[in-house]
N, C-alpha and C positions, 0 to 999 in steps of 0.2 A: 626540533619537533617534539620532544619529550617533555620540554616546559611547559611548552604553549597545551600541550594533551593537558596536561597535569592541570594547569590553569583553567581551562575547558572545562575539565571535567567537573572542579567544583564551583565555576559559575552554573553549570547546568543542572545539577545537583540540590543546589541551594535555590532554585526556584522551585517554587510551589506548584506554579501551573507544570511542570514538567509530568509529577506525580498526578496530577488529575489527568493530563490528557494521557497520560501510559496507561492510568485503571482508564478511561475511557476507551481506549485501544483495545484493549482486552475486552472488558466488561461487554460492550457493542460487538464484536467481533462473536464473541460468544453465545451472548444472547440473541442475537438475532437468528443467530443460526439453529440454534435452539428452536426457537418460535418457529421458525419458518418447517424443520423438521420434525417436530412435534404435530404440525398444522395439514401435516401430507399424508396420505393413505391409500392405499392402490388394491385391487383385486386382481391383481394379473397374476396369472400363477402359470406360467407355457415354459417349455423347455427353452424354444430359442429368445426368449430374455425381450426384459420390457426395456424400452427406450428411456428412461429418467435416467441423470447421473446422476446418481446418490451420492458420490464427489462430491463435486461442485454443488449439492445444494447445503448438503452439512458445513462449506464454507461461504457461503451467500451472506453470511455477517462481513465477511473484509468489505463490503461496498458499505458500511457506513464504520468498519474501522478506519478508513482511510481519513475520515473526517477528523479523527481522533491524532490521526497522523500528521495531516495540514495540519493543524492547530499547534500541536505540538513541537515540528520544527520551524514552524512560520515565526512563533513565538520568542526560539531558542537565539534568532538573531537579529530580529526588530526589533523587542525589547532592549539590546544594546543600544540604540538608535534613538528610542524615545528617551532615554533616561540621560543620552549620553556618557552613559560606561563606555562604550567603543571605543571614546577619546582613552579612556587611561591604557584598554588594550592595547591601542594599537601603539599608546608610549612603551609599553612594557615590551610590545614584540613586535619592533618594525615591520618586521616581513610580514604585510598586510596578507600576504596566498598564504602562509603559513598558517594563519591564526583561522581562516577560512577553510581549509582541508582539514586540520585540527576539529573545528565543528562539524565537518560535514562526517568525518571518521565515526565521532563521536554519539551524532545525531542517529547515523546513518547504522551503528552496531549499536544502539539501544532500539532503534526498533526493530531490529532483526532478531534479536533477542526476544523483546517483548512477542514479536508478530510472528515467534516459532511456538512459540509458549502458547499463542492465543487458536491458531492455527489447528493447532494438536489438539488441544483441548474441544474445542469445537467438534474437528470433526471425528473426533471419539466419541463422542455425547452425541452429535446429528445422527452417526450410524448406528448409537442403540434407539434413537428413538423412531428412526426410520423402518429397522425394524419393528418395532414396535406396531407401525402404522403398514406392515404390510408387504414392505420390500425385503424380502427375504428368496432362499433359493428356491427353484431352480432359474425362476426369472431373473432375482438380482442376484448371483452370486455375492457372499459375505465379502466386505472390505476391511482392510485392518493396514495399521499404521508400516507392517511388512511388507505392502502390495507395492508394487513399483509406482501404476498410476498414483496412487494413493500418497505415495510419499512425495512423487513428485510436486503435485496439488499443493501438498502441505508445505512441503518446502520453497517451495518456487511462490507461494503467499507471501511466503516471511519476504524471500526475493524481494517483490512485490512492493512491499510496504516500505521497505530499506528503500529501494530505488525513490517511490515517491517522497520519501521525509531527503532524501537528497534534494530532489527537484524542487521541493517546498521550502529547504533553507537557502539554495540559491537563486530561486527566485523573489525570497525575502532578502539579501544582499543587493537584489539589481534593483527590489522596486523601495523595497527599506518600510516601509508602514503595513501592520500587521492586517487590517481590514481589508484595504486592497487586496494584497497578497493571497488572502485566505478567498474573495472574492473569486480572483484570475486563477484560483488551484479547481476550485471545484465546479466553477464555471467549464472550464475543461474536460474535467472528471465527468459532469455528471449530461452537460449539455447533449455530449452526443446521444447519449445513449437516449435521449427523449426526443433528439431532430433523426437520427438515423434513418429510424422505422420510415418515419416521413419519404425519406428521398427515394433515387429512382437505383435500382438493385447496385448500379456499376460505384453510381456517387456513392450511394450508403458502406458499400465493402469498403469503398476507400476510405473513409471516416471512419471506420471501426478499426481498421489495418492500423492508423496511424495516430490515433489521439495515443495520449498519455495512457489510458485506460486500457489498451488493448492488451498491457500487462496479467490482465485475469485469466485469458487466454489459458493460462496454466493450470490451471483448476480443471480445465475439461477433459473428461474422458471418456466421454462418447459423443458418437457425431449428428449430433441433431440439428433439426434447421434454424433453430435461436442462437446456434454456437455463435461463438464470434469467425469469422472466415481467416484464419489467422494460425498458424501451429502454436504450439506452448511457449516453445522456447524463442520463437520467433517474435510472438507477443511480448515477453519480457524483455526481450529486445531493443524493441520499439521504446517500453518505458526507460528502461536503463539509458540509450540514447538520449531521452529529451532529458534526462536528470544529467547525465553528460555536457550536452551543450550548453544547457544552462548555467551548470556549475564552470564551465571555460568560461562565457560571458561576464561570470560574477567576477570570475577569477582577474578579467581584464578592467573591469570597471573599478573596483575594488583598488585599486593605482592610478587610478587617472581620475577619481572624484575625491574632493574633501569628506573627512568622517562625518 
């Protein structure tokens, strides 16, 4: 396993697209969040506290870091595939689940990395500007990266984004071509959330419960009626699941087809 790391690490390394889509990871992550809390402003000022989670909206960027994220692990194992590197990999290290855990480790701890960094940073910058525009006490009590909710949020992003860059490189092993791939991640991702609203309250919970996406879930900390119907950790759940069973599928497929 220590080979095949070492090996991983500097085919991943030594792509280009890796470094664009990590600053896009961040860069999107932040800025959006930015915008979006720069763009809010409130006059509520009552003891018992206004209804916005300032949370969750200083992290409102991970909904198009994740784009950054697809791309990025979709990339990290399709382009084996197109190029036909995969063939020397898998001379160099038979054990084809080895060299596929090896990537997903890899995949999977640089965007946790990346997507704690972008997380934080975000929503330090969403909270002063939120202030900024109004959410202040005794409505919004201050948030800071010591807050439990808060940390959670933060951490449970980074969660987040690791689970999907799993889910995105094994379901790049099972479908093998990057455009598909990147197609069927955010077709997932982003579908529901625009058929949802549409359906009838019992269908719609269900689809939000269960796609891929239900992972934001964690972000939330207060309970409004756009929440997702989902707890935090139960939401991250759901995604760390579908990144799970795909990664076993890849894992089985992966031996039983030619490279």
């Amino acid at each position: 396993m220590t080979s095949a790391l070492r090996a991983e690490w500097t085919k991943l390394r030594s792509l280009r697209s890796t470094w664009w889509a990590l600053t896009a990871v961040f860069g999107l992550t932040v800025a959006l969040g930015a915008f979006f809390s720069a763009g809010s402003s409130t006059d509520v000022d009552v003891a018992g506290g206004g209804d916005n989670d300032i949370v969750r909206d200083s992290l409102v960027g991970v909904y198009l870091g994740q784009i950054g994220v697809v791309a990025f692990a979709t990339v990290a194992i399709t382009s084996e595939y197109a190029t036909r590197l995969v063939l020397a990999t898998f001379s160099a290290t038979p054990r084809r689940g080895t060299v596929l855990v090896a990537k997903a480790i890899l995949v999977g701890g640089t965007v946790l990395a990346v997507g704690l960094a972008a997380a934080a940073t975000a929503f330090v910058l969403g909270q002063e500007l939120l202030r900024g525009g109004g959410f202040v006490p005794p409505a919004y009590p201050e948030q800071t990266l010591g807050d439990g909710p808060a940390q959670r949020a933060v951490v449970g992003s980074a969660l987040f984004l690791c689970a999907l860059a799993v889910l995105s490189l094994a379901v790049g092993a099972i479908v093998r071509h990057a455009a598909a791939v990147i197609s069927i991640l955010l077709g997932l991702l982003f579908v529901p959330l625009i058929v949802a609203p549409l359906l009838p309250e019992q269908t719609r919970e269900l689809v939000q419960q269960t796609a891929p996406g239900a992972g934001v879930a964690v972000q939330q900390t207060v309970d409004r009626s756009d929440a997702l119907p989902i707890g935090p950790w139960a939401g991250l759940g759901v995604t760390a699941a579908w990144a799970a069973g795909a990664l076993l599928v890849a894992l089985w497929l992966i031996h039983r087809r030619d490279a």
